[in-house]
Each structure stands twice: as structure tokens, then as C-alpha cells.
C-alpha positions in Angstrom: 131.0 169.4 107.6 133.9 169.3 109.9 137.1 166.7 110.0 137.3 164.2 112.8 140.0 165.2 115.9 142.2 162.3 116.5 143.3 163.6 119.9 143.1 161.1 122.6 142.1 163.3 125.8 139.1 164.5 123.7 137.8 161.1 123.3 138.2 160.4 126.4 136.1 163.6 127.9 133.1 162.7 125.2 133.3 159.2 126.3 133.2 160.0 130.6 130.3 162.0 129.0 128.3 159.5 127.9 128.6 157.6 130.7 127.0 159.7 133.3 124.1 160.4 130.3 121.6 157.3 130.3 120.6 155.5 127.2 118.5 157.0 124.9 115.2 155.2 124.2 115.1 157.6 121.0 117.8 156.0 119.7 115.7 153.7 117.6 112.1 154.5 117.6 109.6 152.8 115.9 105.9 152.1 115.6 106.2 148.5 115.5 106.6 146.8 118.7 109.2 144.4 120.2 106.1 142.1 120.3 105.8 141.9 116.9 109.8 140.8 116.1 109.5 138.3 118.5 106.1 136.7 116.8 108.0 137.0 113.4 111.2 135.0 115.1 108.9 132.4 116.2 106.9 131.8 112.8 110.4 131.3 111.4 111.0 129.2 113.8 108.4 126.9 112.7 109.2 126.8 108.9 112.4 125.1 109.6 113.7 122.3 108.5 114.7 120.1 112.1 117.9 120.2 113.2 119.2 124.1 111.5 119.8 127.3 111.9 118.7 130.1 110.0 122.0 132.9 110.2 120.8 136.7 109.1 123.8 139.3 109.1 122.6 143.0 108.8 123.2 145.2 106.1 126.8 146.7 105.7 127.3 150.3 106.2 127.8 151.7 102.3 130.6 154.3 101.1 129.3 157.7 99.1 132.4 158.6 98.5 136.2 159.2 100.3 135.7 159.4 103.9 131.4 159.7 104.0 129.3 156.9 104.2 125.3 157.0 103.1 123.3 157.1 105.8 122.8 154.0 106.9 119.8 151.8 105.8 118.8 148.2 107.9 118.4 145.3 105.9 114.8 144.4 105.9 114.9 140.9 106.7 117.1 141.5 109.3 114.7 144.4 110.8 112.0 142.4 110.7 113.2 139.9 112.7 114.4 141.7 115.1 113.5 145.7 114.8 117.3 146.6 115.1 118.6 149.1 113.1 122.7 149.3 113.5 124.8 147.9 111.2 127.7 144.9 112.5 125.1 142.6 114.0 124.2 138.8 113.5 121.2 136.9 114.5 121.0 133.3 114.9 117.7 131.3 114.9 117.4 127.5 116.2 114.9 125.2 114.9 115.5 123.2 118.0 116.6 124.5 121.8 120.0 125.3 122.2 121.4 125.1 125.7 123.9 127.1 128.0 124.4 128.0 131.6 120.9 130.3 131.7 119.3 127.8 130.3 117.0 126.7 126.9 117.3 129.5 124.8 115.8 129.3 120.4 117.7 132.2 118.9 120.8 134.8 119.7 121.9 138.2 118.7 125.3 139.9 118.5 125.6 143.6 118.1 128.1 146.1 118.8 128.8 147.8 122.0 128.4 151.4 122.5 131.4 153.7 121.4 132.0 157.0 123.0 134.3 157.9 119.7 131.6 157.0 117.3 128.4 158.5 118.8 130.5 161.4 119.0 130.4 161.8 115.4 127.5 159.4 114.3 124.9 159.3 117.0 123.6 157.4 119.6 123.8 154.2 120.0 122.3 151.0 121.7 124.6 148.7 122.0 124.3 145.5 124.0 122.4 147.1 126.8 119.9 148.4 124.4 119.4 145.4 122.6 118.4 143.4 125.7 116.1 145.5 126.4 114.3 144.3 123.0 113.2 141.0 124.1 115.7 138.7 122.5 116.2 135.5 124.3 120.3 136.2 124.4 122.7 139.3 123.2 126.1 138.6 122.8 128.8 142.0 122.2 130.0 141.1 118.4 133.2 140.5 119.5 131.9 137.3 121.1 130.7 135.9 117.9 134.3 134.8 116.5 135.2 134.2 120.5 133.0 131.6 120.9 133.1 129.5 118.1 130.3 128.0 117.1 129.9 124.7 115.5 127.7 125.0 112.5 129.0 121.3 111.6 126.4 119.9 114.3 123.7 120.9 112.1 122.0 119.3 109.1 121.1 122.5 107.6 122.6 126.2 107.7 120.5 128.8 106.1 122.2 131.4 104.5 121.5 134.1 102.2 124.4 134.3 99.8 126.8 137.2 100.5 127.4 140.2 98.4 130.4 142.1 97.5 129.8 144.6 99.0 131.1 144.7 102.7 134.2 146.8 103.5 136.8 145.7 105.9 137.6 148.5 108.5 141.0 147.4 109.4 140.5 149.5 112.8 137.9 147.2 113.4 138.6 143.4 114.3 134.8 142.2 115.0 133.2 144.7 112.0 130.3 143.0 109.2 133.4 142.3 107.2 135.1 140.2 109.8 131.9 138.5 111.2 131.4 137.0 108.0 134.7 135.9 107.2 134.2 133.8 110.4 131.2 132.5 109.2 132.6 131.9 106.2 135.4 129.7 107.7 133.0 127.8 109.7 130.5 126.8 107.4 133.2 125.6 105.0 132.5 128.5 102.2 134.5 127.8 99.4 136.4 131.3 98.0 135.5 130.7 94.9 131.8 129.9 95.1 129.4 130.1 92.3 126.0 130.3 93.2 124.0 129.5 89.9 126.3 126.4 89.7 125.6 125.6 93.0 121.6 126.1 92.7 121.6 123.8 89.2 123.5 121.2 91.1 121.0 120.8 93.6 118.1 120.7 90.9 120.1 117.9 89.1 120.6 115.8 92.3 116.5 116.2 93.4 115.2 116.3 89.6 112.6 113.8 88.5 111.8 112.2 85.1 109.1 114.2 84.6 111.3 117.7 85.3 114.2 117.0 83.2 112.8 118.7 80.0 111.9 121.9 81.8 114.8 122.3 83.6 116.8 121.3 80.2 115.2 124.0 78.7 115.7 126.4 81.7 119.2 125.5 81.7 119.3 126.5 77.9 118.4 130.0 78.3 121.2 130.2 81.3 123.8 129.4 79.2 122.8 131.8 76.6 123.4 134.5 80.0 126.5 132.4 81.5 128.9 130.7 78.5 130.7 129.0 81.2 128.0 126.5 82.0 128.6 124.9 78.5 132.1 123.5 80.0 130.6 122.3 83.2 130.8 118.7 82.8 128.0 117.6 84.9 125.9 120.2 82.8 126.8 119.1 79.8 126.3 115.6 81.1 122.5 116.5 82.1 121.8 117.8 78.7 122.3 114.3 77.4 119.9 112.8 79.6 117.9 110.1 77.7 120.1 109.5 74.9 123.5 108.4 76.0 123.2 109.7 79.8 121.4 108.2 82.5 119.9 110.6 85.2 120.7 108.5 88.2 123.9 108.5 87.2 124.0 112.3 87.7 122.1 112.8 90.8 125.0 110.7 92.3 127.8 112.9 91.0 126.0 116.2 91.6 125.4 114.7 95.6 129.1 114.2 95.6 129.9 117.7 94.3 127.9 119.1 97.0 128.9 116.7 100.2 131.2 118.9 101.6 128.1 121.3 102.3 125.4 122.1 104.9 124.5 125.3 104.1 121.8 125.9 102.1 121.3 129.7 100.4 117.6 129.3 98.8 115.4 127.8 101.6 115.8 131.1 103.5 114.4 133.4 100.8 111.2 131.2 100.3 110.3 131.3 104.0 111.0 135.5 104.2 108.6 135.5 101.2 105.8 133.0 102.6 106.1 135.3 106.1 106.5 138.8 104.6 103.7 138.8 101.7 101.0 138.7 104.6 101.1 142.1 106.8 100.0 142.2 110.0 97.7 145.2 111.0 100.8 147.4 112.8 102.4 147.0 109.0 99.2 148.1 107.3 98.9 150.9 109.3 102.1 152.0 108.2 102.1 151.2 104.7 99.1 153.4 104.9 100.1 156.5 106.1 103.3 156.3 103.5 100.8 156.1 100.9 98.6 158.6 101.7 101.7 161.1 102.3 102.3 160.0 98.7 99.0 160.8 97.6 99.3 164.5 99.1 102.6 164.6 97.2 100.9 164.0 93.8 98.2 165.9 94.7 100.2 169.0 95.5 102.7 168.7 92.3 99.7 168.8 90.1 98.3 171.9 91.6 101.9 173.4 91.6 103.1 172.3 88.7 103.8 174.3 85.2 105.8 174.3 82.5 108.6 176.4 83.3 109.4 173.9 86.3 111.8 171.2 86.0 111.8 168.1 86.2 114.2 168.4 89.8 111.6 171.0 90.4 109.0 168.2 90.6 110.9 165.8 92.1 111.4 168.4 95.0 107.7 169.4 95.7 107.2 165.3 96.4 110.2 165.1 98.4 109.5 168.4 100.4 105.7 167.0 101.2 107.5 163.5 102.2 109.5 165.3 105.0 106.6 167.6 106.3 104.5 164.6 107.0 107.4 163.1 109.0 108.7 160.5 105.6 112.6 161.0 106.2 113.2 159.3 102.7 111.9 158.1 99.8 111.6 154.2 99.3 113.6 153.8 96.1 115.1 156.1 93.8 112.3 158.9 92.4 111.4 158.5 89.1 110.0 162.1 87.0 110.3 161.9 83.1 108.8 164.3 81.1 108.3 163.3 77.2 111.0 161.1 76.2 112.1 160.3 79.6 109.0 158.7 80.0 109.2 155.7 78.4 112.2 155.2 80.1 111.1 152.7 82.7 113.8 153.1 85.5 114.5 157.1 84.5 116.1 158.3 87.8 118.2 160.8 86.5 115.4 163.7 86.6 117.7 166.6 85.6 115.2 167.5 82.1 114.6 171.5 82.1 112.3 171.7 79.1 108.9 170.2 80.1 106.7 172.4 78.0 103.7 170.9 76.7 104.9 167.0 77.6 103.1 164.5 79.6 105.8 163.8 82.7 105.6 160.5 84.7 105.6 160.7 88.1 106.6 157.6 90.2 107.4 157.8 93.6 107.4 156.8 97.4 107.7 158.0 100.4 109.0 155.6 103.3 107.3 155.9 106.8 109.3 153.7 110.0 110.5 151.9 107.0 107.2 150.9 104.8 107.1 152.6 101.3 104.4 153.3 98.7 104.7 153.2 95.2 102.4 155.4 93.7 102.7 156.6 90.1 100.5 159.8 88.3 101.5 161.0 85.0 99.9 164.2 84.3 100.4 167.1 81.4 102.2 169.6 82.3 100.7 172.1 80.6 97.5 170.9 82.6 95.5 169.7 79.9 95.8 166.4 77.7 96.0 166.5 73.9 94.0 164.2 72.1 96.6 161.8 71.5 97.6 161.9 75.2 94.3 161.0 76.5 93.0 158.5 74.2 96.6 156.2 75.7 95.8 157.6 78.9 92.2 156.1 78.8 93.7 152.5 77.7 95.9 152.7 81.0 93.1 153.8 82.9 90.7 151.4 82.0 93.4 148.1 82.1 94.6 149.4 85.8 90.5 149.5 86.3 90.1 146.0 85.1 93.6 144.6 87.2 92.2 146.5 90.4 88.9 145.0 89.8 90.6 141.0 89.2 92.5 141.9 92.4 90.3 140.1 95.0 90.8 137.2 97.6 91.4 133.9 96.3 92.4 134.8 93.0 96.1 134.5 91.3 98.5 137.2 90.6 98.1 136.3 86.9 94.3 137.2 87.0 95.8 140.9 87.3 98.0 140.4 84.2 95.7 138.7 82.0 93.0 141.5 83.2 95.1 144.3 82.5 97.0 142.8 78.9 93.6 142.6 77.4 92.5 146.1 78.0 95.6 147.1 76.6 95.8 144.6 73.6 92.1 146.4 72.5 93.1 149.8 73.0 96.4 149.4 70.7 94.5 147.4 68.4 91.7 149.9 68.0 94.3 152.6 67.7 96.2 151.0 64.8 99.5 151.4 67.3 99.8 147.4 66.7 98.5 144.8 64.3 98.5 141.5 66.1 97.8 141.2 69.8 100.8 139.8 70.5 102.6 143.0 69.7 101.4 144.7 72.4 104.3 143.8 74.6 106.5 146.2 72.6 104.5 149.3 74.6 103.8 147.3 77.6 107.1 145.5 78.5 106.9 145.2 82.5 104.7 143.2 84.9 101.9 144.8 86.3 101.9 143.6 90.3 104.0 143.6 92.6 104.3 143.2 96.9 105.3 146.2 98.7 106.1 147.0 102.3 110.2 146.8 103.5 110.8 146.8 100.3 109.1 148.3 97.5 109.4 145.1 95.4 109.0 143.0 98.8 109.2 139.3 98.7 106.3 137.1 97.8 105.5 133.5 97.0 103.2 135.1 93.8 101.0 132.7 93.8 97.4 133.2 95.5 96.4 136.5 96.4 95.3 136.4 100.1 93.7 139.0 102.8 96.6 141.9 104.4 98.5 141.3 101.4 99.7 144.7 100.0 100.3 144.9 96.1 100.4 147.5 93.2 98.9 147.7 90.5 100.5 149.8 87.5 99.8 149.3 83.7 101.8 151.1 81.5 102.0 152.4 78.1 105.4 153.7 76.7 105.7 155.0 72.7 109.3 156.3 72.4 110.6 158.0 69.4 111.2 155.9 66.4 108.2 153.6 67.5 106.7 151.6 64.2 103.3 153.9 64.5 102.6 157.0 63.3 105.1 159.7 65.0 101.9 161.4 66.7 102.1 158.9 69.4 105.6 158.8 69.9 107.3 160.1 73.2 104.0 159.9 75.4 104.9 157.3 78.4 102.2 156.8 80.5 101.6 154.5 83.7 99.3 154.4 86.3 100.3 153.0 90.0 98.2 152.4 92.8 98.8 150.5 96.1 96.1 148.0 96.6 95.2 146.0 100.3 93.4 142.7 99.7 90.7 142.0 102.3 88.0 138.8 102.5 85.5 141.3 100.8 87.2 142.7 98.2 90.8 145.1 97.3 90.9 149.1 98.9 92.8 151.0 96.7 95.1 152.9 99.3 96.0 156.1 97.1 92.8 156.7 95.4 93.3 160.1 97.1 95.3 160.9 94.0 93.5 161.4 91.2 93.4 158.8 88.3 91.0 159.9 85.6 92.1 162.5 83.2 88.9 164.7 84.0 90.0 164.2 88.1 93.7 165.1 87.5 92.9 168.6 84.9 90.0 169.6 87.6 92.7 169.4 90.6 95.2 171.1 88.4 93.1 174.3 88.0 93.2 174.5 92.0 95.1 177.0 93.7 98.9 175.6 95.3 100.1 176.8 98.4 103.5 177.1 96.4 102.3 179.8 94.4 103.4 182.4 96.0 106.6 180.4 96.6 109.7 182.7 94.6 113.1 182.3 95.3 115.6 185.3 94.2 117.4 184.5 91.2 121.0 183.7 91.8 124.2 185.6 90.3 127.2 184.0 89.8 130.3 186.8 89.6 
């Protein structure tokens, strides 16, 4: 890695360059078409509320460390919408026509222009000219977006997502993410100080009815045990009182007040991105697929490869190194390899364990294709055979991840999945003697068991009804760590299964049942013959 040259009459060569090259239609490839942004724009379009705009800012570019930056990752509501994937860009969508000198026009993006300097040292770029080549109704240069001043006070309703802390300022920059938002800000009227949860209880207290006020009491109760603060909010305390010496109309008026000097509105957003994302369309099931079958080969290999003078980074890499030969540039969250102990870690990310020996290791991970990831998880023993006590858990996971597959069909709810797989579970433990009551089970089985995936590997979802071209998980688990109140034979076996599941009208298609999941699959592929066996590196000498 080399240090940026601050000379002038370099610049200014690279940037005469550029000119005379033409723009790159690499820049940004993708499998999904412009087409399908658009149609996603205009089924926003009609979720909202009349007379609002719905305001998306991408995702900020994120420091590693000194002077180098992560490489930079879109936010997925805002490439969905549009497809664009450079940071310092805003996109504005009108529930009613908005009109200029061109014309009617329903939505508006500002991006950055090109920048001979920075696609120098960062890329290519498509700036303005690029983006109206995407199909957007009107692209503005960033710069614009302060310049013109928009008058979010003509609208009843702004829809927001709440802002994060997380945006540098780039003082060299007048018109970066930073200084977009602190437009915004100004305009909308967003207070400094803003406190979200108080915000969000406000507006439950001024649209509450009689018959809510004991729930959300009682909701309100276990936020304060989380936030202290909320005890000294007056109108809070206030609301707690309700039906003894507190009348509730009384409160909706106060909270109203509290909340007049505001149209922007930070939760209607998320439930429409949920209600449009939890359905794919068949160009996103296409490439949810091929992420989970490059995932599937990636299991598949490690158990062949595998033995138990690897590591647990040794593991990690065989998935990572399959990822990138099948064209997966990254992985779609963190990778998580536990062996023993580490497996009962639920979130175990660290993967830096060099004893596996004769331990079970957990293997969840997923590669990301044009953005979609899988989330497939095998746990498998290293020493390619299970001991008793491993298999007779593994079989409980197994069979509960059999019975939530099974419950995972059209029409049916998310808890069907839950309540399908629990059981299996609550038996197995039972039968076992690990727990007493069913009830206990929950101290081995602590997680949910379903989950959306696509943009995100937790995507966003109304969980409610399960529905055809919805794409879920389903991953059971079973987690004894050391010190467990069983007998010490079981402890330090983690165990979960994970497999990525497409709803149809006739039924669920379990996407990565190329991996094996039975105990009697996985040992039969780990006798097999890896094409890493011969693969030796020199051992390394430090002097």
C-alpha cells in the first residue's frame, strides 16, 4: 500500500485522463435490472401516506483504522430502491407529483459527481452521468441538495429512518453524507438532542386506546428496567397512573403537544421496507440461490478437508476460499467456527481456537452473491465421527429442524416453526434427563428459530404469515456449555442446524439441502477424498 501524492499537476494529468476515457458500464454491475428499482420505487410509492415524502440517505463510508476505510458496503434499503452503490447520495420519494420546469416528476436522486482525484486512488465512478442512465425520473449533483432548499414543511408527513452516529465529517468535503444530513436535519426541524424511544412512547400515548393501556403499561415497565431515565419523564409517569388518579385524554393532549413541532415520522418507513422486502421477486431468488448453493459447496468441501490438526481460521478459510472461486466477493455477516466450547457461544466470531481435536465445531456461514447472502450452518466432528453423546443431541436438532421445515408452508405463521421445532426439543431434553420440566428447555435453546434473509441476513419482515417467494431459515439449536446443571458428559457440545428455506403455493424447498444434514450423510461425505489434500504449504521460520 502506497501514500497518496498531494501534487497538483499529477491530479491534474489523471483527471485530463479520465476525460478522454468513457464511462465505465462495469462500474457497478449487477444482476438485477434497473427495471426492477424502479418497480420497487413505485410500490413505495403506493404505501404512503398522502401528502409525504419518504427521504433514504445511503450508507456512510466506515473507518478501519487511521487513514483506510472498509471497503465500502451500500445500505440495502437504499440499493434496493435504487441499485446504486456509492456512498454521499440521497433519494427522495413523493407520494404525490412534484413539479418543475421538465415537468411532473414522483421521486429524485442526488449523488456525487465524478472525481478525477478519487478514482485515482478508489476506482471508478458514476457520478451524475451514470446515474441517469439508471432510470430515475431526476439526478441532481449532491451539492445541489443543500442549494436548493427544499421545503419539507409543505408536507404532512416526512419519513425518516433515524440517524446513526456513525457518519464522519470530511472537512474537505462541503456536500459529504455528513453535511447532507445536517441539512436535512435543519430542515426537518431535528432537535440535537433527540431521543428516539421517548419519541416512539409519545406517539403510543397520544394514539393509545382504553383497551391498550395495560399492555403498553406493562411494555413500558420492562423499558424502564433498560432506560432509568423514563421513570422521571413526567408524562410517563403520568401514563402509569392511568385509571386511578390520571385520565388518559388528558395525556394524549399533552403528548400531541410535545410532539407539534414535528412532521417527521422515523417508524412508518421501516414497516413499509419490511411489508416490500419479505416477498422476493424471481431475479432475487435467483440470487439468493446461487449464494446458497456456493455455501453448500463450502460446507461440503470443509467436511471432506477437514481434520483435527486444522484450526479453527483453517476452516474459516476453506469456506471463504470456495466463496471467492464461485465469484462470492464476501461473506454476508461475520463467519462464525467454534469448535467445543466456542460452540455454545451463539455469536462466536473470533475463530482463532487451535486445538480442535476430537470436538464438534459449528460452522455458520454465508457467502454474499450481487449482494444476497445465505445463512447456512453444519456442525460436524472433527475427528469425522460422532460420539455417542454428540449424536443423540445431534438427532434432537435434526429432527426439530425436520419438524420446523416441515410447519414451514404457505399460509401458516412464523410461530408454527417455533412451536414445531420447541417441542422436538423439549422431548429430546426430557428423554435425555438434560432438563426436568419442559419449560427448562430454553436454557439450551435460547434463540429464535426463523428468520428472513436476502440484503440482509436478518432482512426485514412483517413476521406474521408466511407467504409464497418469501426466503427464511430455519436453525434449531442446542448449546450445553461447561458448568451446565446435567451431567458433565454433555457439556461443551453446541450444536445447530441452518437451512435456507423458499416458500412456494405447494409447499417449502430447502435451498442448501446440498449440504448434508443427517449425521450418517455428514460422516459418509467426510470419508471422501478433498481436493485440498494434497494442499501443503512450507512451514515458516522466523529468524
Amino acid at each position: 500500500m502506497i501514500l497518496r501524492n498531494d501534487t497538483r499537476i499529477y491530479s491534474l494529468v489523471i483527471f485530463i485522463g479520465l476525460l478522454l476515457i468513457p464511462l465505465s458500464t462495469n462500474a457497478q454491475k449487477s444482476e438485477l435490472s434497473t427495471d426492477f428499482h424502479k418497480k420497487r420505487r413505485q410500490e413505495l410509492r403506493q404505501k404512503l401516506p398522502s401528502n409525504s415524502v419518504a427521504v433514504y440517505f445511503s450508507a456512510p463510508v466506515r473507518n478501519r483504522a487511521n487513514d483506510v476505510d472498509f471497503e465500502y458496503h451500500p445500505d440495502p434499503n437504499f440499493y434496493y430502491l435504487t441499485g446504486w452503490k456509492e456512498p454521499h447520495a440521497v433519494l427522495l420519494v413523493y407520494s404525490a407529483p412534484q413539479i418543475d420546469s421538465e415537468g411532473v416528476y414522483y421521486e429524485k436522486i442526488y449523488v456525487r459527481d465524478r472525481d478525477a482525484r478519487n478514482e485515482m486512488w478508489n476506482g471508478r465512478q458514476l457520478g451524475v452521468e451514470g446515474a441517469q442512465k439508471m432510470d430515475f425520473e431526476r439526478v441532481m449533483s449532491k451539492t445541489e441538495f443543500s442549494q436548493e432548499q427544499n421545503d419539507f414543511s409543505d408536507f404532512d408527513t416526512v419519513l425518516i429512518f433515524n440517524f446513526k452516529n456513525d457518519v464522519r465529517d470530511n472537512k474537505s468535503d462541503t456536500s459529504d453524507l455528513f453535511d447532507l444530513q445536517k441539512e436535512f436535519k435543519n430542515a426537518i426541524n431535528y432537535p440535537d438532542n433527540f431521543d428516539a424511544e421517548r419519541y416512539r412512547l409519545y406517539q403510543r400515548i397520544r394514539t393509545v386506546t382504553e383497551s391498550e393501556v395495560t399492555y403498553l403499561k406493562t411494555r413500558i415497565s420492562y423499558m424502564m428496567e433498560e432506560d432509568t431515565t423514563l421513570k422521571e419523564d413526567p408524562v410517563i409517569q403520568d401514563f402509569m397512573k392511568v385509571g386511578e388518579d390520571m385520565f388518559l385524554t388528558d395525556l394524549k393532549t399533552r403528548s400531541a403537544f410535545l410532539l407539534r413541532d414535528y412532521n417527521f415520522d422515523i417508524d412508518q418507513l421501516s414497516y413499509f421496507m419490511a411489508s416490500l422486502r419479505e416477498k422476493k421477486t424471481e431475479e432475487e431468488i435467483r440470487l439468493i440461490k446461487k449464494a446458497v448453493r456456493i455455501s453448500t459447496q463450502g460446507q461440503i468441501e470443509v467436511m471432506r478437508a477437514i481434520h483435527p490438526g486444522m484450526t479453527e481460521r483453517e476452516v474459516q478459510g476453506i469456506h471463504q476460499l470456495v466463496f471467492k472461486k464461485y465469484g462470492a466477493a464476501h461473506e454476508g455477516y461475520p463467519s462464525i467456527v467454534g469448535a467445543g466450547d466456542n460452540a455454545c457461544v451463539l455469536h462466536y466470531i473470533i475463530n482463532d481456537k487451535t486445538d480442535l481435536k476430537n470436538q464438534l465445531i459449528l460452522m455458520d456461514l454465508g457467502a454474499e452473491y450481487q449482494g444476497y447472502t445465505a445463512d447456512v450452518t453444519r456442525t460436524i466432528p472433527v475427528s469425522g465421527t460422532f460420539t455417542p453423546e454428540q449424536k443423540a443431541l445431534y438427532q434432537i436438532v435434526y429432527d426439530a429442524q425436520t419438524a420446523g421445515i416441515n410447519a414451514s408452508v404457505n399460509g401458516a405463521s412464523f410461530r408454527a416453526i417455533s412451536e414445531a421445532t420447541n417441542a422436538v426439543v423439549q422431548e429430546g431434553l426430557l428423554a435425555l434427563g438434560l432438563i426436568e420440566k419442559p419449560e427448562e428447555f430454553r436454557r439450551y435453546l435460547p434463540h429464535g428459530i426463523a428468520h428472513h434473509i436476502g440484503l440482509d441476513v436478518h432482512d426485514p419482515g412483517l413476521y406474521e404469515t408466511l407467504l409464497p417467494n418469501m426466503v427464511i431459515t430455519v436453525e434449531p439449536g442446542i448449546y450445553v456449555p461447561e458448568g451446565s446443571p446435567c451431567d458433565p458428559k454433555w457439556w461443551n457440545i453446541g450444536i445447530r442446524i441452518e437451512d435456507d428455506i423458499l416458500i412456494t403455493e405447494e409447499g417449502s424447498v430447502n435451498l442448501s439441502n446440498d449440504a448434508p444434514r443427517s449425521w450418517e450423510e455428514i460422516e459418509k461425505v467426510m470419508r471422501e477424498k478433498s481436493a485440498l489434500d494434497n494442499f501443503v504449504l512450507p512451514e515458516l521460520s522466523i529468524d
